[in-house]
C-alpha angles and dihedrals in degrees: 000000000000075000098059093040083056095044094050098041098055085045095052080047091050088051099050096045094064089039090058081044088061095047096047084050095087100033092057100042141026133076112307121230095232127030108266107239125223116231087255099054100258124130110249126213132221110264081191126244133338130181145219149163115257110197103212138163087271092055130261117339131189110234113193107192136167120259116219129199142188115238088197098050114015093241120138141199148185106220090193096056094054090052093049092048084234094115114146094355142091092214127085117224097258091060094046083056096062092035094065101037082054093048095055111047090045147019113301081244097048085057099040083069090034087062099050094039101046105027103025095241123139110213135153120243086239096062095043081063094047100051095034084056099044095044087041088062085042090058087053097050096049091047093053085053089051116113134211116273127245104286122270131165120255120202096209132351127189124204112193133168144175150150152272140170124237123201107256125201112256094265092052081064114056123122084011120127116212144165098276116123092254091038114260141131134252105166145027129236112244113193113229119192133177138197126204154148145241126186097174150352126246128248092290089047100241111141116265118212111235099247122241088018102103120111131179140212132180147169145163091238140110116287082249094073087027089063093053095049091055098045092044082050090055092040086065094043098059103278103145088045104044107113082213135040126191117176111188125188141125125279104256112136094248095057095041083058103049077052100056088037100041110020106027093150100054137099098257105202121181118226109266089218097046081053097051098049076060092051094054096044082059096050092048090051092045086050077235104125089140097071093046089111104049092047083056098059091050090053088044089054084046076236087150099151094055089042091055091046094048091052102036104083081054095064108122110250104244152343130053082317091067100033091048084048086058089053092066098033090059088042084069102039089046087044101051105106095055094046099070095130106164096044092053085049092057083053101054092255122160095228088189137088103213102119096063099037087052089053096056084059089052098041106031113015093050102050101026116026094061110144106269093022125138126166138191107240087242092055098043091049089049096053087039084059094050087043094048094053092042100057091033079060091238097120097100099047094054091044090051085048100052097047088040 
């Protein structure tokens, strides 16, 4: 049977390719109605015909168009091509639409055998590069032209980021210092942010994420343009008309510093289980493991200032011990503010940062961090764009605004 379905279906394929031949005829070719205009202003005149092959999700198609050029300035055009979004490119819109959905979930390679094997379209891994990259930049030009929506209020909104490293390749890394015996560098941080929302907790009165209301943005970039992605990101999604904002991170310097630029209203937690791997940082350098629990339940209290005076008087004496114990200790006492747990609890607060951590893993760690692969920090950036609107369910209306 798996035979006849393969017969019939190339030769429904067969069929509708000559069909879609016979449509483009006429949009390709023929008089035109007003004269086509050169970007300079100049009348251009027909060159004639000139073919190629289309590949579409029909199969390949011959595509026969006139050829226009300016007798002022030497430019040409296809009109045809223009109208059929196929400008360019080999490859019709629908193509390029599975093209870059494939591109991004799994190894160029890997898509390059989805595509045949699901969809019929033979295409080659390199230009499933080229057009997941192109539509990936795409992606990031039509969201920073996004504007925010009509308001609505919004009970309670979160705004969380992070980071993670992806593998470069070798000339992405020069000059760069990392955390490789000898120094270097392997990889590169991208930033990963998320914005959601809650409207309630559940029985036990643990907050519930609204479901379906999780979007994503990423970049390998400073936290100064980091910092205005995410806050553009959470522009679109009601900030401005959210009657409560919670911003969660770690406390790294950089985050505590998009917070205080971008979100300076907001209720800053940082992540509980960023803070006890502090904690325990602190106990192991104290040689005080067996107080680890109840130091916890002072830091789960946000009782800080009882925590720092408990553990105090077990601060080794001197040396880097001592200096790298005073590191954690200050972490916590600069911190405090942003480590009222159980205050946030009694509000309904996530205290947590899963969400965005798991969405490193999802945006970054499945796509990026294959074994084998390297990227260029312009391709990465542009497959971290087309993975960020697909999974913040944005794809199709992009895709319904470029070809508007």
């Amino acid at each position: 049977m798996e035979a006849w379905e393969r017969a019939l279906l190339e030769s429904c394929l067969k069929l509708g390719a000559q069909a879609l031949a016979q449509v483009l005829a006429p949009i390709g070719a023929g008089r035109r109605d007003k004269p086509v205009l050169c970007a300079c202003g100049a009348s251009m005149h027909s060159q004639g015909l000139r073919s190629k092959a289309l590949a579409t999700l029909l199969g390949t198609v011959e595509y026969r168009r006139s050829l226009y050029a300016c007798p002022a300035c030497g430019a040409s055009r296809f009109p045809g091509d223009e109208l059929l979004d196929v400008r360019g490119t080999g490859f019709s819109p629908g193509v390029r639409r599975l093209m870059a959905r494939a591109g991004s979930r799994t190894s160029f390679a890997e898509a390059e055998g989805d595509l045949a094997a699901y969809a019929n379209v033979r295409v080659d891994r390199r230009d499933v590069e080229r057009i997941a990259g192109q539509v990936g930049r795409a992606v990031e030009d039509w969201r920073n032209r996004q504007e925010a929506p009509d308001p609505e209020p919004v009970p309670l909104l979160y705004v969380s980021f992070d980071g993670t490293a992806a593998p470069m390749r070798r000339p992405e890394l020069a000059g760069r210092k990392g955390r490789q015996p000898d120094g270097s560098a392997k990889g590169r941080e991208v930033k990963v942010g998320c914005v959601f929302t809650q409207t309630g907790t559940n029985d036990d009165g643990f907050p519930v994420r609204d479901e379906d209301s999780t979007s994503f943005v990423a970049g390998l970039e400073s936290s100064t343009l980091f910092g205005e992605r995410i806050y553009q990101e959470a522009l679109r999604r009601g900030l401005n008309h959210a009657r409560t904002v919670v911003v969660l991170t770690d406390g790294a310097a950089y985050n505590k510093t998009i917070a205080q630029t971008h979100f300076s209203n907001a209720v800053h937690i940082i992540d509980l289980y960023h803070a006890r791997e502090h904690l325990h940082s602190l106990a192991v350098l104290c040689r005080a493991t067996g107080r680890e629990e109840d130091w916890k339940a002072l830091l789960d209290r946000g009782a800080i200032a009882q925590l720092a005076a408990t553990a105090r008087p077990c601060l080794p004496k001197r040396g880097a011990p001592r200096k790298e114990a005073l590191k954690e200790l200050n972490y916590f006492l600069k911190n405090e503010r942003h480590m009222q747990y159980a205050e946030f609890r009694r509000r309904g607060f996530f205290v947590g940062s899963g969400v965005v951590e798991a969405g490193c893993r999802t945006v970054v760690g499945q796509r990026l961090k294959q074994p084998g692969m390297f990227w260029s920090v312009r391709g990465a950036h542009a497959i971290l764009q087309l993975r960020c609107c697909i999974l913040s369910g944005l794809f199709s209306r992009f895709w319904d605004d470029r070809a508007a």
